[in-house]
N, C-alpha and C positions, 0 to 999 in steps of 0.2 A: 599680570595675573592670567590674563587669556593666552599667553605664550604659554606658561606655565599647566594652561591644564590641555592645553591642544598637545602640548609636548606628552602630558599623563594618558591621554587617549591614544596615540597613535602608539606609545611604550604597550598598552595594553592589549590592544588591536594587531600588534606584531606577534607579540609573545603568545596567542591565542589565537593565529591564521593556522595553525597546526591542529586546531581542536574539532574538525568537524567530523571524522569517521574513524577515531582514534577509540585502542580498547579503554575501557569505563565509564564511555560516555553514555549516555539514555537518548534514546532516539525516540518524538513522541510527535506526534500528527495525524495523520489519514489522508486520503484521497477520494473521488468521484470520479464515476465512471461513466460510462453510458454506451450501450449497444444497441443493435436491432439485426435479428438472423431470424433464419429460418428453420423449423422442425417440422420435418416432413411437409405436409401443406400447409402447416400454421405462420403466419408472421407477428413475429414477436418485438415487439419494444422494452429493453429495461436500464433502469437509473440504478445507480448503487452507491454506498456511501460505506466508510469502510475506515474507522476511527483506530489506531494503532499505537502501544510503547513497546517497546524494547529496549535492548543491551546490546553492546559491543562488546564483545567477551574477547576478541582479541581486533587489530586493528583493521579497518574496511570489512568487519563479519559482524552483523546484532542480528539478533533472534528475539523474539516477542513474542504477542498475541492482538491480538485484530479481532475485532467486531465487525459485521458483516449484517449489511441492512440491503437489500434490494426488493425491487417492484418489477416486477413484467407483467405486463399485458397485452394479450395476441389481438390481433384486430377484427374489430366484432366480436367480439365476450363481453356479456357485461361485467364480470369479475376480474380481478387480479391477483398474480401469483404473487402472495409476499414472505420473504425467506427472513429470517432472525438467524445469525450465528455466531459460534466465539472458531478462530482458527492460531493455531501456532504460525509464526510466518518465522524463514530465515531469508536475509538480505548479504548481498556482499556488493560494496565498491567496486570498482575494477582498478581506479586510478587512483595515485596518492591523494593524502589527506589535503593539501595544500591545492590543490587543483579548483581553481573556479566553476567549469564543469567538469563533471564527473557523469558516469556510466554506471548503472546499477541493476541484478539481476534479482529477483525474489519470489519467492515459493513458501506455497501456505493449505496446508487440508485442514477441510474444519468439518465442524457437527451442527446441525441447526433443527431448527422447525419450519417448515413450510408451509403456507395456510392458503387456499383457493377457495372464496365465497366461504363455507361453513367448515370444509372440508382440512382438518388441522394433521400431518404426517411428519416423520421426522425424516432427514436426510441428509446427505455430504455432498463434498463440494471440493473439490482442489481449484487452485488458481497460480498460475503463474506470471509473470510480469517482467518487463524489462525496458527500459530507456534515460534517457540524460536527466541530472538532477543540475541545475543551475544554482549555484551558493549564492543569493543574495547578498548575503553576511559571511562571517565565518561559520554562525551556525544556525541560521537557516536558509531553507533551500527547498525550491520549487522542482516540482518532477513532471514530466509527459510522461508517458509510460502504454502499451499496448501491452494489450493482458487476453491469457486464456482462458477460461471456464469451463470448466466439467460438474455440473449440477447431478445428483443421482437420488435414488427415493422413488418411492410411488407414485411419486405427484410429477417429476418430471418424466419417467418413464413411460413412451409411449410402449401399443402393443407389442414389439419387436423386442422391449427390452432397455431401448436404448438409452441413454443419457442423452441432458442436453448438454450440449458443447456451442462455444461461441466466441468471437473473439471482441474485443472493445477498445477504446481509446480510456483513458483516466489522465486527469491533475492532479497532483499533493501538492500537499507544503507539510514540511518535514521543520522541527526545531531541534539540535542537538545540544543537550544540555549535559553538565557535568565540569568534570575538572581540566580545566584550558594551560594544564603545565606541557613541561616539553613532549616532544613525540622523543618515545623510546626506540630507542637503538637496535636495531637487530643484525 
């Protein structure tokens, strides 16, 4: 009986090594980030957390939407910046589906609100991201990633105009879920 279902697992587990950035599948997870840069003379620290689904609309390409939670705080303020947002994000693989690591590029503008002590404004934000996703499983999988940020609005605008821009390290864990039949042919 234990040959019997070890043989059912490993039949299952083969037929489904194809299932992990294949189109149909639902890609669902998030990531944490964390930076610290500079704007003009201020130094900044911020955490971010960044809850994500999406689709694979065709194979190694899903597209979503992402919530976007971060904190900054410059040092010596008593307050902190805290940002709420939703962003469209698109992703693509680089390497087949079948690949244990994989290389993944993603880009996301979104809309939020931004709140400093009392003071509540609304703003955007683009981010970009890219690094290796390690498959645990067939379908889930851990990601490093170095990511860009371009925060904009009145709250990060200093006098000059300018945006805050920054760059950061993030972890995910990604799960991909959906239908584990064959990879189609092209």
């Amino acid at each position: 009986m234990k040959k019997l279902l070890l043989a059912a697992l490993l039949l299952v587990t083969a037929s489904s090594i194809f299932a992990q950035i294949n189109q149909g599948q639902i890609l669902a997870g998030g990531n944490a980030g964390f930076n610290a840069y500079k704007q003009g003379s201020d130094k900044v620290f911020t955490f971010n957390v960044s809850p994500n689904i999406g689709y694979f609309f065709i194979n190694n390409f899903a597209g979503g939407l992402r919530l976007n939670f971060s904190r900054s705080k410059q040092k010596g303020a008593d307050d902190a910046y805290v940002t709420y947002g939703i962003a469209p994000f698109l992703r693509y693989y680089f390497l087949p589906g079948a690949e244990k690591l994989n290389v993944f590029a993603d880009a996301s503008y979104g809309f939020g609100q931004e709140k400093y002590g009392s003071t509540k404004l609304k703003g955007n934000y683009y981010q970009i991201m890219a690094g290796p996703v390690l498959f645990l499983s067939p379908n889930t999988g851990l990601e490093f990633a170095l990511y860009y940020n371009s925060y904009g609005g009145k709250l990060h605008e200093n006098a000059a105009g300018d945006r805050a821009n920054n760059f950061g390290l993030s972890i995910g864990f990604q799960v991909h879920l959906g239908p584990c039949g064959k990879m189609k042919k092209k």
